[in-house]
ZAKOL-511245 format. One record per residue: residue number from 1; y, x, z of N, C-alpha, C in turn; residue in three letters. Coordinates in nm, 4 decimals. Example, Ala and Ser with C-alpha at 12.3 -4.5 7.8 and 13.67 -1.06 7.14 Angstrom:
<atom><num>1</num><n_yy>-0.5690</n_yy><n_xx>1.3190</n_xx><n_zz>0.7800</n_zz><ca_yy>-0.4500</ca_yy><ca_xx>1.2300</ca_xx><ca_zz>0.7800</ca_zz><c_yy>-0.3300</c_yy><c_xx>1.3200</c_xx><c_zz>0.7800</c_zz><residuo>ALA</residuo></atom>
<atom><num>2</num><n_yy>-0.2250</n_yy><n_xx>1.2850</n_xx><n_zz>0.7080</n_zz><ca_yy>-0.1060</ca_yy><ca_xx>1.3670</ca_xx><ca_zz>0.7140</ca_zz><c_yy>0.0030</c_yy><c_xx>1.2900</c_xx><c_zz>0.7870</c_zz><residuo>SER</residuo></atom>
***
This chain:
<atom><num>1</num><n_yy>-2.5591</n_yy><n_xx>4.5873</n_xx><n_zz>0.0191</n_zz><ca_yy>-2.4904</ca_yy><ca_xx>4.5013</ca_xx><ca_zz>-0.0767</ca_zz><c_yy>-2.4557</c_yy><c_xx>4.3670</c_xx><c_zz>-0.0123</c_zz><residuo>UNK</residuo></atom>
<atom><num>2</num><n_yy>-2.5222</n_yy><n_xx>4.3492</n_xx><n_zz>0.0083</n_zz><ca_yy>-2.5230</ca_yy><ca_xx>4.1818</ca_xx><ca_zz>0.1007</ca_zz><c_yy>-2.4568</c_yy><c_xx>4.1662</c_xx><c_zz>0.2401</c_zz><residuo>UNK</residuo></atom>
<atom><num>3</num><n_yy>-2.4317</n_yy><n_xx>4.2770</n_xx><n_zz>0.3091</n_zz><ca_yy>-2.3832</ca_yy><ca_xx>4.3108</ca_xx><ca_zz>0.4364</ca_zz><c_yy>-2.1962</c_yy><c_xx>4.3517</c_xx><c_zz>0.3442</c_zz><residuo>UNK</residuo></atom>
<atom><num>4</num><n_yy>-2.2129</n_yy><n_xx>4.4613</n_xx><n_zz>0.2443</n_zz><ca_yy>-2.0607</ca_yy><ca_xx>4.4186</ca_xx><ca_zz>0.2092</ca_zz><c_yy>-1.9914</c_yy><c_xx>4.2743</c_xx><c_zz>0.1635</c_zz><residuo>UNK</residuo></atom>
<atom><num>5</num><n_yy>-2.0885</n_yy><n_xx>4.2169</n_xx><n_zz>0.1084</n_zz><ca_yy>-2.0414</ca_yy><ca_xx>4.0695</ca_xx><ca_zz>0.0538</ca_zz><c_yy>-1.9908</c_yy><c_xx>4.0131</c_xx><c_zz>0.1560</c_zz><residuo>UNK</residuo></atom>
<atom><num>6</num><n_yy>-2.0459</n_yy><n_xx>3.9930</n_xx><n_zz>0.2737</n_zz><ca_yy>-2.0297</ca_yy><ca_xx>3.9327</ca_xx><ca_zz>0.3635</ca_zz><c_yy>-1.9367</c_yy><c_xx>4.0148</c_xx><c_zz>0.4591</c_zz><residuo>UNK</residuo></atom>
<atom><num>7</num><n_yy>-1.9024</n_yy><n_xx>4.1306</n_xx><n_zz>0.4735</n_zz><ca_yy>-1.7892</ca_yy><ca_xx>4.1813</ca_xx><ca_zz>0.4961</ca_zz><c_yy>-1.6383</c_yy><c_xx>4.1315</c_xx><c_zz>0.3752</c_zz><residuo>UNK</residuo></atom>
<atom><num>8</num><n_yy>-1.6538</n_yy><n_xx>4.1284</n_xx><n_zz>0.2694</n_zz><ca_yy>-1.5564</ca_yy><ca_xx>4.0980</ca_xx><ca_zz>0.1966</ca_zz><c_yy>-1.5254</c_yy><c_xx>3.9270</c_xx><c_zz>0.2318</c_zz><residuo>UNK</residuo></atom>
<atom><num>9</num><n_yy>-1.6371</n_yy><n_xx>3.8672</n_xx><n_zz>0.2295</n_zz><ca_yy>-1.5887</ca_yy><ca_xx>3.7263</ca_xx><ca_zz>0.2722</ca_zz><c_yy>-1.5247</c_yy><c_xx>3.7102</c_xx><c_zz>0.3958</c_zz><residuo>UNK</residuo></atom>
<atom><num>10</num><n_yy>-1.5868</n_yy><n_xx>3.7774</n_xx><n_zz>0.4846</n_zz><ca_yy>-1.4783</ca_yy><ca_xx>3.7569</ca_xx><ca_zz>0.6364</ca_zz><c_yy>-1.3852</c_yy><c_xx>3.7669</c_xx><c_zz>0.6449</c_zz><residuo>UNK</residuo></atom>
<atom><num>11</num><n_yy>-1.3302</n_yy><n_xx>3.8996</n_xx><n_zz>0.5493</n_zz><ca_yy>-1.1870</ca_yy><ca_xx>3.9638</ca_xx><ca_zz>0.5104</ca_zz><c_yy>-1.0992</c_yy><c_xx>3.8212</c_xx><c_zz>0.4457</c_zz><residuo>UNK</residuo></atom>
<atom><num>12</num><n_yy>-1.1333</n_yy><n_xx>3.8122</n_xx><n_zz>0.4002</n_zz><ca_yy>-1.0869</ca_yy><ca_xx>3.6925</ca_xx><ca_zz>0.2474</ca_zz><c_yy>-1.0755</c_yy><c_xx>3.5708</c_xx><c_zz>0.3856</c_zz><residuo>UNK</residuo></atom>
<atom><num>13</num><n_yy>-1.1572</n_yy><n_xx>3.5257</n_xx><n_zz>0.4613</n_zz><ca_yy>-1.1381</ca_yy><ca_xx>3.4289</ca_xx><ca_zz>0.5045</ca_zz><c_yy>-1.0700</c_yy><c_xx>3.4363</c_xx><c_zz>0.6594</c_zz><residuo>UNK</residuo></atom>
<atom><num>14</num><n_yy>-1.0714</n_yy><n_xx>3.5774</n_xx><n_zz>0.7063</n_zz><ca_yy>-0.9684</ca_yy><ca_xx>3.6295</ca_xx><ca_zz>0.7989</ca_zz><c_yy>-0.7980</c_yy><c_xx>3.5682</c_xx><c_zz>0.8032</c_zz><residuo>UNK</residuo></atom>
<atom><num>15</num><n_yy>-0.8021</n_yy><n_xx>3.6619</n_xx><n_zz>0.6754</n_zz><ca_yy>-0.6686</ca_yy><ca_xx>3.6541</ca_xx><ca_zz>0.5733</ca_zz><c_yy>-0.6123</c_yy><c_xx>3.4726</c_xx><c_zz>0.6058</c_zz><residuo>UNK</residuo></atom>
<atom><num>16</num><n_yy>-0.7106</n_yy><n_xx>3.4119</n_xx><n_zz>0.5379</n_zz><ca_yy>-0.6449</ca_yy><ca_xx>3.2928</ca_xx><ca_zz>0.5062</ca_zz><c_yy>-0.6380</c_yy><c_xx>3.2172</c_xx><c_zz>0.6333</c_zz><residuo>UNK</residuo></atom>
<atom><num>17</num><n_yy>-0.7164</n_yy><n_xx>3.2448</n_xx><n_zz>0.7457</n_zz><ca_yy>-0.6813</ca_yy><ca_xx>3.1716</ca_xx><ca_zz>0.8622</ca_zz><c_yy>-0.5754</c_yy><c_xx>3.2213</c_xx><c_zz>0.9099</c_zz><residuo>UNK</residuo></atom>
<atom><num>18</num><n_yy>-0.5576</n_yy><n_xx>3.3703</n_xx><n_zz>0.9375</n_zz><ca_yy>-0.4443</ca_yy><ca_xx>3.3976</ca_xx><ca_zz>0.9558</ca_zz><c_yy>-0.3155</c_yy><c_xx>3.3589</c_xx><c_zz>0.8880</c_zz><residuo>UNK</residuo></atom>
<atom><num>19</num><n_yy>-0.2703</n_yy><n_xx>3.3044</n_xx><n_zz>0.7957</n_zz><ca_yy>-0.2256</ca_yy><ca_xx>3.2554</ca_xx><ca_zz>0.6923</ca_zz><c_yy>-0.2038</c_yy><c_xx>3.1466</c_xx><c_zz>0.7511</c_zz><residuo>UNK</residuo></atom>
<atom><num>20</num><n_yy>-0.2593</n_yy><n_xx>3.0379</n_xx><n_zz>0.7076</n_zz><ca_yy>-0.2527</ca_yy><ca_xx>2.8980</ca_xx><ca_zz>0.8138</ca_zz><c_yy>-0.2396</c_yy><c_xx>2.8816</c_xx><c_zz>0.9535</c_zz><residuo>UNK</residuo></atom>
<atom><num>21</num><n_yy>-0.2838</n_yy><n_xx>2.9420</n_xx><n_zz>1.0131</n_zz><ca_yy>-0.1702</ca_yy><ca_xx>2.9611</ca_xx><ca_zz>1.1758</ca_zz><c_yy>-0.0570</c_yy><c_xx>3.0267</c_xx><c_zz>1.1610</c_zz><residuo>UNK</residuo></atom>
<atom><num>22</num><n_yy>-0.0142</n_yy><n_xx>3.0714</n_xx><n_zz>1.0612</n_zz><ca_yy>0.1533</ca_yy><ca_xx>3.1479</ca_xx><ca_zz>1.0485</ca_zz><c_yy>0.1866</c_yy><c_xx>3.0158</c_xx><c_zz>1.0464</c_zz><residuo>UNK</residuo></atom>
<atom><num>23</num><n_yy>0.1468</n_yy><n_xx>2.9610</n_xx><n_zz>0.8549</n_zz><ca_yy>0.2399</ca_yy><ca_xx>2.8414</ca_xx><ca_zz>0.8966</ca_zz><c_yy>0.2405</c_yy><c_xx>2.7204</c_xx><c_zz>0.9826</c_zz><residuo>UNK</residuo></atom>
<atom><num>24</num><n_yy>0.1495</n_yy><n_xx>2.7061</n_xx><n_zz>1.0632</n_zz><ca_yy>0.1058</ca_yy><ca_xx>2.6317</ca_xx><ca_zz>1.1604</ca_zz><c_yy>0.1596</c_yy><c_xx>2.6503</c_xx><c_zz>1.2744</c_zz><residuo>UNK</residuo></atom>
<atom><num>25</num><n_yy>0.2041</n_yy><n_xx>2.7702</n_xx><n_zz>1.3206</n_zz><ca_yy>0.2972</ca_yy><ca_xx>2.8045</ca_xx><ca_zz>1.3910</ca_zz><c_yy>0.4361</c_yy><c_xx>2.8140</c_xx><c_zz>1.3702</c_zz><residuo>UNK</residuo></atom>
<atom><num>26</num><n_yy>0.4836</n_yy><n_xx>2.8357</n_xx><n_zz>1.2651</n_zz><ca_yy>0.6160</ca_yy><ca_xx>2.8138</ca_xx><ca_zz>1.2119</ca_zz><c_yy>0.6581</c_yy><c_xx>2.6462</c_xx><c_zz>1.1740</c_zz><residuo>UNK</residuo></atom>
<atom><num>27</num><n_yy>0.5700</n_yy><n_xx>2.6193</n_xx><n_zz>1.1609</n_zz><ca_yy>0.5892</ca_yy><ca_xx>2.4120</ca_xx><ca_zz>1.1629</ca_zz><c_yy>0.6027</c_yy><c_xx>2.3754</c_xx><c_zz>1.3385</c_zz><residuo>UNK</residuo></atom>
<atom><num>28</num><n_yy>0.5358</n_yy><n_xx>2.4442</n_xx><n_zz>1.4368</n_zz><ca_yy>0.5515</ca_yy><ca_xx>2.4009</ca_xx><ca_zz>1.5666</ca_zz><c_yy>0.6675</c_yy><c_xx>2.4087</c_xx><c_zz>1.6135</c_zz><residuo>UNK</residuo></atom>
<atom><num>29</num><n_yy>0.7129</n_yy><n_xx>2.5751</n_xx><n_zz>1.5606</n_zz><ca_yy>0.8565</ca_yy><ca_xx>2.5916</ca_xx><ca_zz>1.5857</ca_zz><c_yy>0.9413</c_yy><c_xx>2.5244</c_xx><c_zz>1.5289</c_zz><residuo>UNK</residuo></atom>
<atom><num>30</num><n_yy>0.9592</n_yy><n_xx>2.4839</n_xx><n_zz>1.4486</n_zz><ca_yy>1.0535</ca_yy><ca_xx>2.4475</ca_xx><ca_zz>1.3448</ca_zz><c_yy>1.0248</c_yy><c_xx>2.2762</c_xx><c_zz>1.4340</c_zz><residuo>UNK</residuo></atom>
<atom><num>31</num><n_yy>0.9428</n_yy><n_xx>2.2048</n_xx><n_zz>1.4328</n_zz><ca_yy>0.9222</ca_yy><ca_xx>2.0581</ca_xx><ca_zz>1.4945</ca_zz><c_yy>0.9927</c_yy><c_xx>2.0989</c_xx><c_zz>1.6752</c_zz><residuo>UNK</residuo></atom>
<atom><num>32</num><n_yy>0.9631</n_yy><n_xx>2.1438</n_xx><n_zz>1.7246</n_zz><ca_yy>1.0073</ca_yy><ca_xx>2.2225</ca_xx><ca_zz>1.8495</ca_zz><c_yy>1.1839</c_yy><c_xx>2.2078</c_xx><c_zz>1.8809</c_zz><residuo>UNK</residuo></atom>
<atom><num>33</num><n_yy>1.2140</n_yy><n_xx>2.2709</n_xx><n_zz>1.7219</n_zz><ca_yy>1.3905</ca_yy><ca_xx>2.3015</ca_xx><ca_zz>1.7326</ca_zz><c_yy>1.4273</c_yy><c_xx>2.1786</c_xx><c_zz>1.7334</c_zz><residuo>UNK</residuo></atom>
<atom><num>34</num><n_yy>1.3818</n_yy><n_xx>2.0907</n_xx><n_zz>1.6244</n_zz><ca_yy>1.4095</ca_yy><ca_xx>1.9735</ca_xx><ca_zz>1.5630</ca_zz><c_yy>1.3922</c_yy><c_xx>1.9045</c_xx><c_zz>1.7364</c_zz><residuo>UNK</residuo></atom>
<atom><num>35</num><n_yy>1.3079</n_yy><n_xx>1.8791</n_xx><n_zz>1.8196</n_zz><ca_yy>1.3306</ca_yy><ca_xx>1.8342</ca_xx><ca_zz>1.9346</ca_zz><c_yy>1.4537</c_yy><c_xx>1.8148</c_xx><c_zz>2.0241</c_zz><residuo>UNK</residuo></atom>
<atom><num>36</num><n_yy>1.4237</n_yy><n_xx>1.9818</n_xx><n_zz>2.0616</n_zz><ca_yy>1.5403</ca_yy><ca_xx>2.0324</ca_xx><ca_zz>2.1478</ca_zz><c_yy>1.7153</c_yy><c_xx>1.9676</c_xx><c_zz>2.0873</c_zz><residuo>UNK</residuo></atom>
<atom><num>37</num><n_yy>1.7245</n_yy><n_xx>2.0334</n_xx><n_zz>1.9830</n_zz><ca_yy>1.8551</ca_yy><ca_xx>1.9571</ca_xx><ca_zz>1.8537</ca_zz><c_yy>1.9027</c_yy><c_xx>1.8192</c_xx><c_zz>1.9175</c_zz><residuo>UNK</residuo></atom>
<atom><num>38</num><n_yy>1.7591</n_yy><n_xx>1.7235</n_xx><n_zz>1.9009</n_zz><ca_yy>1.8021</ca_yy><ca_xx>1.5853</ca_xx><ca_zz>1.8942</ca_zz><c_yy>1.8278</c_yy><c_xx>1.5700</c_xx><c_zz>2.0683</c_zz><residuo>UNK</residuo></atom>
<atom><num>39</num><n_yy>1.7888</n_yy><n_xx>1.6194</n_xx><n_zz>2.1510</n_zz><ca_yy>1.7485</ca_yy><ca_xx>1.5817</ca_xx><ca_zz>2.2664</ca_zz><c_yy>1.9093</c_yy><c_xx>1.6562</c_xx><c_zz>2.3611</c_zz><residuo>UNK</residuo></atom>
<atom><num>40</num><n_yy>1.9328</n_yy><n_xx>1.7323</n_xx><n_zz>2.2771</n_zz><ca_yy>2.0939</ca_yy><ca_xx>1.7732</ca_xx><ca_zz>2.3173</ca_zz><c_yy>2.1854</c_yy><c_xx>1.7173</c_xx><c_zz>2.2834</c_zz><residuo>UNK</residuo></atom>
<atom><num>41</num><n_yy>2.1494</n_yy><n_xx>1.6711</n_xx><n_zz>2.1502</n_zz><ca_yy>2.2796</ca_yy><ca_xx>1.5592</ca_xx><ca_zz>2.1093</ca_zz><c_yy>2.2674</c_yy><c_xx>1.4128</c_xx><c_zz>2.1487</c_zz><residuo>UNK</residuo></atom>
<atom><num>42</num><n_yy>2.1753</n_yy><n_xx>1.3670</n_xx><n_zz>2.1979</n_zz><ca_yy>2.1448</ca_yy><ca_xx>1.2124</ca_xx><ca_zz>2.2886</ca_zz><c_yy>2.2000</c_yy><c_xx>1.2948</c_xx><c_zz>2.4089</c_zz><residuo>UNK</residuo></atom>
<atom><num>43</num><n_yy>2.1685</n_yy><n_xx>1.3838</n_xx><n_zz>2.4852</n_zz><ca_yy>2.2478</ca_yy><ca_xx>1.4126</ca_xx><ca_zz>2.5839</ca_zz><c_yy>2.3928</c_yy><c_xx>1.4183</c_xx><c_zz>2.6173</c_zz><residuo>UNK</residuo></atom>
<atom><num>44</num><n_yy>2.4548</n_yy><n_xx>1.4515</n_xx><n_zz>2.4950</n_zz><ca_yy>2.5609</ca_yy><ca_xx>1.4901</ca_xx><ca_zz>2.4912</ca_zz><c_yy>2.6300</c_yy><c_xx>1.3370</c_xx><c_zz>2.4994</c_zz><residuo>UNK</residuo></atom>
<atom><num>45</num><n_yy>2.5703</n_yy><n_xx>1.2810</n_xx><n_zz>2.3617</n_zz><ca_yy>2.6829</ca_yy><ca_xx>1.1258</ca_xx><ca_zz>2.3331</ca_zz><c_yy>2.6974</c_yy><c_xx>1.0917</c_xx><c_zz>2.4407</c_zz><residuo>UNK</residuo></atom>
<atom><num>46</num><n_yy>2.5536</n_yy><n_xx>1.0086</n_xx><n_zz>2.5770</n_zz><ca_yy>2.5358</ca_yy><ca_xx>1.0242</ca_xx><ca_zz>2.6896</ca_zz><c_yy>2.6658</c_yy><c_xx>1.0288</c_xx><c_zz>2.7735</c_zz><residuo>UNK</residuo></atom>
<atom><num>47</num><n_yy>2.6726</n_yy><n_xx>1.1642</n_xx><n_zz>2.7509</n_zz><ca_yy>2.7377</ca_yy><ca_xx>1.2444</ca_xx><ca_zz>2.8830</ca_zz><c_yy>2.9051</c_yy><c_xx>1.1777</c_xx><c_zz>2.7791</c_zz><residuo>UNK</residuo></atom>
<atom><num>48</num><n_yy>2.9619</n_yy><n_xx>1.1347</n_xx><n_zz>2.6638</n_zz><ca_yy>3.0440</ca_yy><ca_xx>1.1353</ca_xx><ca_zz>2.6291</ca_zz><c_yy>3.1050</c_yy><c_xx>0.9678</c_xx><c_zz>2.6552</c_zz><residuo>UNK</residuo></atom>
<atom><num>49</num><n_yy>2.9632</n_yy><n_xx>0.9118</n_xx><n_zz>2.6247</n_zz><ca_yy>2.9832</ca_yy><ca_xx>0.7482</ca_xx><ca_zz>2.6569</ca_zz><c_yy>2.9820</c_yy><c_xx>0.6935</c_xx><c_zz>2.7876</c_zz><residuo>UNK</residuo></atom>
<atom><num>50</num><n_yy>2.9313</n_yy><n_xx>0.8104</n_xx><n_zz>2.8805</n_zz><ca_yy>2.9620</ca_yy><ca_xx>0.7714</ca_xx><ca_zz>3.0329</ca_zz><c_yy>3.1324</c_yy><c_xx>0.7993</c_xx><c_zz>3.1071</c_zz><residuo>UNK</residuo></atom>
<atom><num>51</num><n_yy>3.1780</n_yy><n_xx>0.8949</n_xx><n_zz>2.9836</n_zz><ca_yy>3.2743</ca_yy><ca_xx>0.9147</ca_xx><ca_zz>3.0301</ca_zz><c_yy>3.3988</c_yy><c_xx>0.8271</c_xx><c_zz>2.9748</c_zz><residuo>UNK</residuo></atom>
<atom><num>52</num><n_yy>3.3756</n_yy><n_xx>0.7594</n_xx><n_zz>2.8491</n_zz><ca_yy>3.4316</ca_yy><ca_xx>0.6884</ca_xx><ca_zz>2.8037</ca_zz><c_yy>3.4394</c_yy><c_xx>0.5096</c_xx><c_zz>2.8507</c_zz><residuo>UNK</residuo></atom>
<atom><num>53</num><n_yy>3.3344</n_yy><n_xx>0.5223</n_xx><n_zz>2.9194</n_zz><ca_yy>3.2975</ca_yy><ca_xx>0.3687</ca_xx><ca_zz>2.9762</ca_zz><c_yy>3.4085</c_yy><c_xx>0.3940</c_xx><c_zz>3.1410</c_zz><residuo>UNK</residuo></atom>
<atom><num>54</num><n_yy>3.4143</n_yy><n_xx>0.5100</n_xx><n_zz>3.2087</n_zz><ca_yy>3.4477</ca_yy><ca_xx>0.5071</ca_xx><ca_zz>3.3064</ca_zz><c_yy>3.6107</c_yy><c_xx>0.5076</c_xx><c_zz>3.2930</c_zz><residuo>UNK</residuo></atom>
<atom><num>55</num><n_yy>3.6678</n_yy><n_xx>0.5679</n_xx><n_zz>3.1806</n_zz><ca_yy>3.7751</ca_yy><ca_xx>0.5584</ca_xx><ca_zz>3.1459</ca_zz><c_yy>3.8419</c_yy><c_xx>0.3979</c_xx><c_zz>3.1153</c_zz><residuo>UNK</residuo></atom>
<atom><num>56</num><n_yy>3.7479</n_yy><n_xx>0.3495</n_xx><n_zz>3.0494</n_zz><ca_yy>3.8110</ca_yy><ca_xx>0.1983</ca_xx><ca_zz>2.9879</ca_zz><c_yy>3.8015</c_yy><c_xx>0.1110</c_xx><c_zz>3.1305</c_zz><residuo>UNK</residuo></atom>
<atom><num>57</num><n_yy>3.7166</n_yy><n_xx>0.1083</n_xx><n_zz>3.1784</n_zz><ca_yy>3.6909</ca_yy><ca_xx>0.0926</ca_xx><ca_zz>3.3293</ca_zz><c_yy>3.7823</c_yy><c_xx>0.0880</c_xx><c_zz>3.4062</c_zz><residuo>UNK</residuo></atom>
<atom><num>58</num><n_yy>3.8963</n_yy><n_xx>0.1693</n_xx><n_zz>3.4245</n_zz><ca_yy>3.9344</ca_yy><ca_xx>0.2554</ca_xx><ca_zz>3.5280</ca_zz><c_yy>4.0923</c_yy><c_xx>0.1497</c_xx><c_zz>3.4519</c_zz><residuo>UNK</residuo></atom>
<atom><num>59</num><n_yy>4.0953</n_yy><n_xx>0.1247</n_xx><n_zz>3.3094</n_zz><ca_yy>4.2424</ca_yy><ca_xx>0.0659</ca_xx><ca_zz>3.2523</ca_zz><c_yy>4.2227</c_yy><c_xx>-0.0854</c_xx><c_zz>3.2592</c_zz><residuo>UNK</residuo></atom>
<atom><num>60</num><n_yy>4.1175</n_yy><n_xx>-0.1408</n_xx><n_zz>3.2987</n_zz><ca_yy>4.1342</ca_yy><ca_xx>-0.2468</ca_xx><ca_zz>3.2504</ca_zz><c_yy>4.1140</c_yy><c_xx>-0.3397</c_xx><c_zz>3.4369</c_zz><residuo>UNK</residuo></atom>
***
């Protein structure tokens, strides 16, 4: 009796850890994208304002 109880609790508390590292892992990813996202578009302006500085540059 006491050996199932304590089988049912492991289960039950298996469950829920597993549970919380899903979403614990799906928040890493999701914070992760949100990185990469921002870190391509500072790259990009970057790469857009270097080219725009060399242009005005180049007229004046």
């Amino acid at each position: 009796m006491l050996l199932n109880l304590i089988n049912l609790a492991f289960e039950i508390n298996k469950e829920t850890v597993l549970t919380s590292l899903d979403f614990m892992w799906k928040g890493m990813l999701g914070i992760m994208t949100v990185i990469v996202v921002i870190t391509l578009i500072v790259t990009l302006m970057a790469k857009l304002d270097s080219k725009a500085e060399k242009k005005s540059g180049s007229q004046s």
